[in-house]
SELUM-773223 format. One line per field, with one value per residue (C-alpha): residue number from 1; residue in one letter; chain; y, x, z. Coordinates in Angstrom, 2 decimals, always signed. Layout:
// SELUM-773223
num	NUM,... $
residu	a,... $
chaine	A,... $
c2	Y,... $
c1	X,... $
c3	Z,... $
***
This chain:
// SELUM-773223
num	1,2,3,4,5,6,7,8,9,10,11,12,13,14,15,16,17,18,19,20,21,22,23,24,25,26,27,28,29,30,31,32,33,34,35,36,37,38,39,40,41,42,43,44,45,46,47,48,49,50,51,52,53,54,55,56,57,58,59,60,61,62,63,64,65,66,67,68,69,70,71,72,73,74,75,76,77,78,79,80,81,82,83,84,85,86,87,88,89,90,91,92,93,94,95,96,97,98,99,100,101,102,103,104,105,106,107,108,109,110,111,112,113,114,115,116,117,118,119,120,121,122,123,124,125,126,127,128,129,130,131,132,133,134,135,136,137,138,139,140,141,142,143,144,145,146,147,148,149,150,151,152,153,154,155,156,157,158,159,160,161,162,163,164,165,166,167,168,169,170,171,172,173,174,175,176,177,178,179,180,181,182,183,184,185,186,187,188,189,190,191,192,193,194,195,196,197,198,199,200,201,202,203,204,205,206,207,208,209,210,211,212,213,214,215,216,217,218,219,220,221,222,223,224,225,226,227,228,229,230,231,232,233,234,235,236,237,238,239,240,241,242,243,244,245,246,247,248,249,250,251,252,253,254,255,256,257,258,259,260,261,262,263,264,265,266,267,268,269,270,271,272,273,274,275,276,277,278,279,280,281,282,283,284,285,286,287,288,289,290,291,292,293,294,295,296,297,298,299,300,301,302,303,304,305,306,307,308,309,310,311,312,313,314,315,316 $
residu	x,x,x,x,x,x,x,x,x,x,x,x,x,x,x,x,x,x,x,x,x,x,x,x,x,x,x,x,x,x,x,x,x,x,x,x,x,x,x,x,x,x,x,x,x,x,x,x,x,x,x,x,x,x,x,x,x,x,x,x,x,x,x,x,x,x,x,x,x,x,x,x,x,x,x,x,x,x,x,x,x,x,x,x,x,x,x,x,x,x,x,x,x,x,x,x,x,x,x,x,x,x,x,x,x,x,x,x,x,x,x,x,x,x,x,x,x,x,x,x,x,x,x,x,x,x,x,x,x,x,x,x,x,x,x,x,x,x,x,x,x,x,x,x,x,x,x,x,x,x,x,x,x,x,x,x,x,x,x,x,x,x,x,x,x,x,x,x,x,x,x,x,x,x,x,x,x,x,x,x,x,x,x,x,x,x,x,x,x,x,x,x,x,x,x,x,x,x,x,x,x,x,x,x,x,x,x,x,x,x,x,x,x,x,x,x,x,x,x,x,x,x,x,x,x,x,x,x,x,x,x,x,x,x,x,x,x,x,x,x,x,x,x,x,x,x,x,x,x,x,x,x,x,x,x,x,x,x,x,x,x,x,x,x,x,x,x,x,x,x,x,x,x,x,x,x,x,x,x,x,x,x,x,x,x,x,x,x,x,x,x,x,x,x,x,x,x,x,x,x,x,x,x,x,x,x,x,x,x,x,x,x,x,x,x,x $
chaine	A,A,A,A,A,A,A,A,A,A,A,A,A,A,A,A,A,A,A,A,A,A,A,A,A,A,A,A,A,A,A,A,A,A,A,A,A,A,A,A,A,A,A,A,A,A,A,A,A,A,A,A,A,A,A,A,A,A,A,A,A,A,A,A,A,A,A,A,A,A,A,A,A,A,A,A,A,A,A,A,A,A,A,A,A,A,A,A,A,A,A,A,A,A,A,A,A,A,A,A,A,A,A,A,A,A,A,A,A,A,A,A,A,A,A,A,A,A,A,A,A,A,A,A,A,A,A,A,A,A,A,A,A,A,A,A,A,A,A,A,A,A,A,A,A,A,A,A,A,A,A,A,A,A,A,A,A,A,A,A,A,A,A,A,A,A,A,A,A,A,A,A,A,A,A,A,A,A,A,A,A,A,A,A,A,A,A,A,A,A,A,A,A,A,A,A,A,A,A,A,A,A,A,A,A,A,A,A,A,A,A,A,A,A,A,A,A,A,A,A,A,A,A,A,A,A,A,A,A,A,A,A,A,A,A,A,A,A,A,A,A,A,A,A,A,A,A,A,A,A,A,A,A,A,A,A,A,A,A,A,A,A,A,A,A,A,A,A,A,A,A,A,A,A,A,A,A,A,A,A,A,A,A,A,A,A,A,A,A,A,A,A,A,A,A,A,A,A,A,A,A,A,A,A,A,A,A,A,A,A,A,A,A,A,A,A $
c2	+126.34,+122.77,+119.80,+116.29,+113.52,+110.67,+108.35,+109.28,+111.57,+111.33,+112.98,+115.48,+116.36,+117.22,+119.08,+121.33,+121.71,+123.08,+124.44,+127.03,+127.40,+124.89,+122.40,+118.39,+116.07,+112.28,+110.66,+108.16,+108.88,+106.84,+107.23,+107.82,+109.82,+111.99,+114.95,+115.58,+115.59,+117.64,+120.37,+120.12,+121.00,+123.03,+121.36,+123.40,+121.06,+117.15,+115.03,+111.17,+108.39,+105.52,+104.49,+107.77,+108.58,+111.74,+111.84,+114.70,+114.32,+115.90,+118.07,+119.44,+119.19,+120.80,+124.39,+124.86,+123.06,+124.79,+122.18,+118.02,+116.55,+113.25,+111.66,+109.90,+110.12,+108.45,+110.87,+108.31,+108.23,+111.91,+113.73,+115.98,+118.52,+118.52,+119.68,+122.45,+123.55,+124.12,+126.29,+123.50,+123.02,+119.63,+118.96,+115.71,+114.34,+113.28,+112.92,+112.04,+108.30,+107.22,+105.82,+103.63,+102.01,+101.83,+99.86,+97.45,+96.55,+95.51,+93.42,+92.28,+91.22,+89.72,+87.42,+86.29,+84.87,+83.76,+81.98,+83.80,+83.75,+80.62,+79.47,+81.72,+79.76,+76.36,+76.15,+76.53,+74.08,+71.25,+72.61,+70.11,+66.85,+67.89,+70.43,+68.87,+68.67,+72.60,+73.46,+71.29,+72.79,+76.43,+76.21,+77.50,+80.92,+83.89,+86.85,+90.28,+91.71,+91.97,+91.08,+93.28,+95.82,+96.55,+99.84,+100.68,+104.43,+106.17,+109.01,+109.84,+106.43,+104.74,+106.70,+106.07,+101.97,+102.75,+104.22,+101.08,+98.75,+100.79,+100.49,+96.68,+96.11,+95.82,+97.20,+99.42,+99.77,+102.14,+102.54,+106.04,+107.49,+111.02,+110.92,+110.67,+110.49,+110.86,+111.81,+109.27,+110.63,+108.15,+110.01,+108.06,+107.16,+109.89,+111.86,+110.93,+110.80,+109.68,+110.61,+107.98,+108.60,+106.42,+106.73,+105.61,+102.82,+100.83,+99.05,+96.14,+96.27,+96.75,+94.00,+91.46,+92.28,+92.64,+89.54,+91.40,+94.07,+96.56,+98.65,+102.41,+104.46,+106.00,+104.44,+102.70,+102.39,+99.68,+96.94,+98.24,+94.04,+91.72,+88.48,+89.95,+91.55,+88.66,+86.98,+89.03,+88.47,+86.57,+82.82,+82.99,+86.53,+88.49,+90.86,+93.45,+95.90,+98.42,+100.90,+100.52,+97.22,+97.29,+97.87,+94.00,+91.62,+89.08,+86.26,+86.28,+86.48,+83.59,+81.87,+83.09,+81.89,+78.21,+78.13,+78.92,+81.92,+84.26,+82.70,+85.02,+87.74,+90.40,+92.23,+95.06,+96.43,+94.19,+94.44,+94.27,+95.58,+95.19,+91.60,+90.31,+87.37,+84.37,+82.88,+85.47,+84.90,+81.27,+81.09,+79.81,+81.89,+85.22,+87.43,+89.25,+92.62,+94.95,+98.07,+98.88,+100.66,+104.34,+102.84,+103.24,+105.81,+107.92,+108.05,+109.16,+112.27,+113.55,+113.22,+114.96,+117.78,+118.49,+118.50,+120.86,+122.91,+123.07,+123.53,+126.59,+128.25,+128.14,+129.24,+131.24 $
c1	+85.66,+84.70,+87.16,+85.97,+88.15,+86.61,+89.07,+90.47,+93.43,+96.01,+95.59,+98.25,+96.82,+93.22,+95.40,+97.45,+94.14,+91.86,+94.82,+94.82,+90.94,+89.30,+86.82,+87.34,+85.02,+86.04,+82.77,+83.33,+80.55,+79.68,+80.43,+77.45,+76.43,+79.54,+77.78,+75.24,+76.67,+79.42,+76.52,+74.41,+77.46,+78.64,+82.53,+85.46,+88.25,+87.61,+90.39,+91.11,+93.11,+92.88,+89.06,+87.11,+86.79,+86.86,+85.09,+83.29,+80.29,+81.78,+83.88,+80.37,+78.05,+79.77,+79.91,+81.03,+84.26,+87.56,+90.64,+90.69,+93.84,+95.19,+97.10,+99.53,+101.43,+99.32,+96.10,+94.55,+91.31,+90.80,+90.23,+93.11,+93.17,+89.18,+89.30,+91.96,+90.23,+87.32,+89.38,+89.66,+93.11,+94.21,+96.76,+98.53,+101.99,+104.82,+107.00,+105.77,+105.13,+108.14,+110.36,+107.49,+106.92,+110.74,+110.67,+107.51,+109.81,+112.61,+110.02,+108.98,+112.63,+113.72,+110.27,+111.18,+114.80,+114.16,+110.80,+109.34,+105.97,+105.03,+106.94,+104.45,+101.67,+102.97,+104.27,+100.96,+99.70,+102.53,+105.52,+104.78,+104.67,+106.98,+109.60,+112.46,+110.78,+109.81,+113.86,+114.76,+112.75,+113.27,+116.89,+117.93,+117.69,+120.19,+121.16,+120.18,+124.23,+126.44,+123.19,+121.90,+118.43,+117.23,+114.99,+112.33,+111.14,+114.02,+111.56,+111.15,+110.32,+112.74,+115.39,+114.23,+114.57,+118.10,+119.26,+118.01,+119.42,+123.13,+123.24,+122.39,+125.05,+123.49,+124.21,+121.79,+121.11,+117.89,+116.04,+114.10,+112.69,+112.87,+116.22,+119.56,+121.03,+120.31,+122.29,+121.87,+122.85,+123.11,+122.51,+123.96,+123.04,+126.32,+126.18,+128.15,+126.62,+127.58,+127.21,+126.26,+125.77,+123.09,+123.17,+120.38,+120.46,+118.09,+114.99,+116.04,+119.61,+117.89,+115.79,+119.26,+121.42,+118.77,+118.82,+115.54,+113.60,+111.17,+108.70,+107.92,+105.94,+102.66,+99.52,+100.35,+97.94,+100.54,+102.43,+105.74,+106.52,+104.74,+105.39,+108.34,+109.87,+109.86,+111.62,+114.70,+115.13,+117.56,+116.45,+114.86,+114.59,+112.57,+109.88,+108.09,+105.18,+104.33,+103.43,+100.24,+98.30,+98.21,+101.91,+102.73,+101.01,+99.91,+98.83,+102.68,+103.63,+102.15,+102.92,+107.19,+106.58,+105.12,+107.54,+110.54,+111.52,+110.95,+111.43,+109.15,+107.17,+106.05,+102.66,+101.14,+99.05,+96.78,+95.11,+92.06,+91.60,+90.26,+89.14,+92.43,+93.06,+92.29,+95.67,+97.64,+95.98,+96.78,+100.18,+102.72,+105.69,+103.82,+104.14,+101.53,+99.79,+96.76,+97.97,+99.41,+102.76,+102.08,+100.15,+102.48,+101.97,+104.86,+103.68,+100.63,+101.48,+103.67,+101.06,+97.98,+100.47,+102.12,+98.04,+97.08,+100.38,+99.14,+95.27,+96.68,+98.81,+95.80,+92.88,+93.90 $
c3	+122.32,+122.59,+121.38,+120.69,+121.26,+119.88,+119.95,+123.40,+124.51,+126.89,+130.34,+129.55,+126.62,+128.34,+130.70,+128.34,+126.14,+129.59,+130.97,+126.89,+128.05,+125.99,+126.54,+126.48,+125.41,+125.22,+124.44,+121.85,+119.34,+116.45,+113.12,+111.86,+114.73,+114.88,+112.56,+114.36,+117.69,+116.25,+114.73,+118.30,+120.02,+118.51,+118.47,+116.98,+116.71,+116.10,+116.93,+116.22,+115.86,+113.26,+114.46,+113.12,+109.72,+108.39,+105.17,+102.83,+104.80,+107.81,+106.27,+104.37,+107.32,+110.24,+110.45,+113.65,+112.60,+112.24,+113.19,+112.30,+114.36,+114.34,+117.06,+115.19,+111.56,+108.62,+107.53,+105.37,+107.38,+106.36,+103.43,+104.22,+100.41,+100.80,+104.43,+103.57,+100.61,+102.58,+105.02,+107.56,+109.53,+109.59,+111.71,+112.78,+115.34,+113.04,+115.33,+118.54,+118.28,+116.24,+119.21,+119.90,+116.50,+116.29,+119.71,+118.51,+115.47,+117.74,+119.70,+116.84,+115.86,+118.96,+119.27,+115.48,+116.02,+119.13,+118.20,+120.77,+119.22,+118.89,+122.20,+123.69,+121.82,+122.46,+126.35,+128.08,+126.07,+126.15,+128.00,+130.89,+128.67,+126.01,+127.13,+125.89,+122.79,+122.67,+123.68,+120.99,+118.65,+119.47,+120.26,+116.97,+117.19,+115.94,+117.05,+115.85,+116.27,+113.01,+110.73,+108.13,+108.45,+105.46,+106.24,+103.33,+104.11,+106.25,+107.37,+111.07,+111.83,+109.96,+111.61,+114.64,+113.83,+112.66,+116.13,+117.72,+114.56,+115.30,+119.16,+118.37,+116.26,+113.27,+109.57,+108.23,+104.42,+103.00,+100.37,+100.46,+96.95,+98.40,+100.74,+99.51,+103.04,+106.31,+109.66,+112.55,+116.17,+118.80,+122.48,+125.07,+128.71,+129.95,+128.19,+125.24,+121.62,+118.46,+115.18,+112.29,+107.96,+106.14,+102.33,+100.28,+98.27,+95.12,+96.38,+94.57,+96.74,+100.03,+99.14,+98.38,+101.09,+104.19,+106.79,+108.10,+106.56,+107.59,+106.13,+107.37,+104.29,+104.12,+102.86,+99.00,+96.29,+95.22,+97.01,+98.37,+98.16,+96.56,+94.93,+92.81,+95.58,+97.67,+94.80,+95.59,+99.06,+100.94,+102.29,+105.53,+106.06,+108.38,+107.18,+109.69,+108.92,+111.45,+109.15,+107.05,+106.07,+102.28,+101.92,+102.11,+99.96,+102.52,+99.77,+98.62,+101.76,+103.30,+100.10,+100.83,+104.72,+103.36,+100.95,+103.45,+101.76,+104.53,+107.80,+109.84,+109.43,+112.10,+111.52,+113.75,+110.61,+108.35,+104.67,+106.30,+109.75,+112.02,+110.60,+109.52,+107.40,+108.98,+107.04,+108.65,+112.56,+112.43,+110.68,+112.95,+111.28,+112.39,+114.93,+116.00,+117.09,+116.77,+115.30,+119.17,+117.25,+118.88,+121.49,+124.56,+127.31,+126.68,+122.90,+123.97,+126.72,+123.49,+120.97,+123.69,+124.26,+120.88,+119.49,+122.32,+121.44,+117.89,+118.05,+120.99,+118.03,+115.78,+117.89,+120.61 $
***
């Protein structure tokens, strides 16, 4: 059976998926090209990323189809209860990537206090004629230790930021709708491990007592903050998304970063990718990347194997 990878796939995963007796394509075919090269290959399992789409008209068109797989967590790029009703498997890697996006946060966090991302802008450009200038202007940063995270979506991922928000020193509040608590162990570099309680608490609370907040929820047809919820936050906060674009308003945002409100913000996802906001490029309070959250190469070995472990179970 033949598998299309059309957004790529890790080495390890081409390995485990030849080494269960399938066949590995990694052509990257075009979207609107992808049914018929699925039909005149007759391709069993189709597997993506965020790039390829899979709408109805796949679904519909492609006999020869039995499994859809993302590499990653979010689905939103497939019509996941159409392909199931149709008898398709759809399958996708919860877990595999979450360490990574937890990490990217951090960066995230540690380029914000420290300025870090517009230092980066500014010192190739006049660190030789204005240095002290630059020192004096970045020179008042804070430290992440003995602030508070607020953590909106304490899922996989948000524990994941949590382990890395304890071993900081941080606090840790939550606000989950569908988790009342959640049990945090800390595995140490001897051995040792430690054991750590989160309890839930109100949006609204998380949104009052956070230094820094970040996001980690599926796809929204609403704002998870918008202009009111940026009402509620402290002074100067920092906001990151690394989850989905749509889940931050980034009109009230930019107009809480003008307005001081929130005193940086930290963006790996975008309302509109992959042409984001030209407001959002150029703002010199954010931090930037493009969508590169499960994009590291231990991410990626987990995700290839845990999909080949998967499509093995259900076609072999």
């Amino acid at each position: 059976m033949k598998v299309l990878a059309n957004d790529g796939i890790s080495q390890s995963g081409i390995d485990a998926l030849q080494n269960a007796g399938f066949e590995v394509i990694t052509t990257k075919v075009a979207q609107e090209q992808l049914v018929n090269y699925i039909n005149e290959n007759d391709v069993a399992v189709l597997l993506v990323r965020s790039a390829t789409k899979v709408r109805k008209d796949i679904i519909d068109n492609c006999p020869s189809l039995k499994v859809i797989g993302r590499g990653g967590v979010g689905m939103d790029n497939i019509d996941v209860q159409y392909a199931k009703d149709k008898g398709l498997h759809v399958i996708n890697t919860p877990a595999a990537s979450s360490a990574s996006v937890a990490e990217l946060v951090f960066a995230h966090l540690y380029g914000g206090v420290r300025f870090l991302f517009d230092a980066n802008r500014n010192m190739p450009l006049e660190g030789e004629s204005k240095f002290g200038q630059l020192k004096k202007a970045y020179g008042g940063g804070s430290e992440l230790r003995g602030k508070t995270l607020g953590i909106i979506g304490i899922g996989r991922i948000g524990q994941e930021t949590a382990k890395i928000a304890i071993g900081v020193g941080m606090n840790v509040v939550a606000y989950d709708p569908f988790i009342e608590e959640v049990s945090i162990t800390l595995n140490f570099f001897d051995g040792q491990s430690a054991d750590f309680k989160i309890k839930t608490i109100g949006k609204e609370e998380v949104l009052k007592q956070a230094d820094f907040i970040t996001v980690h929820v599926p796809a929204q047809k609403e704002y998870v903050i918008g202009k009111k919820e940026l009402e509620l936050v402290k002074p100067g906060v920092g906001i990151v998304n690394a989850a989905r674009g749509g889940v931050i308003d980034e009109v009230a945002l930019v107009a809480a970063l003008d307005d001081n409100k929130v005193g940086f913000a930290g963006l790996d996802v975008f309302e509109n990718e992959p042409t984001p906001a030209i407001k959002i490029l150029m703002h010199p309070k954010v931090s930037l990347t493009p969508h590169i959250g499960a994009a590291t190469s231990e991410a990626q070995d987990r995700i290839g194997v845990e999909l080949a472990d998967q499509i093995a179970a259900l076609l072999k």
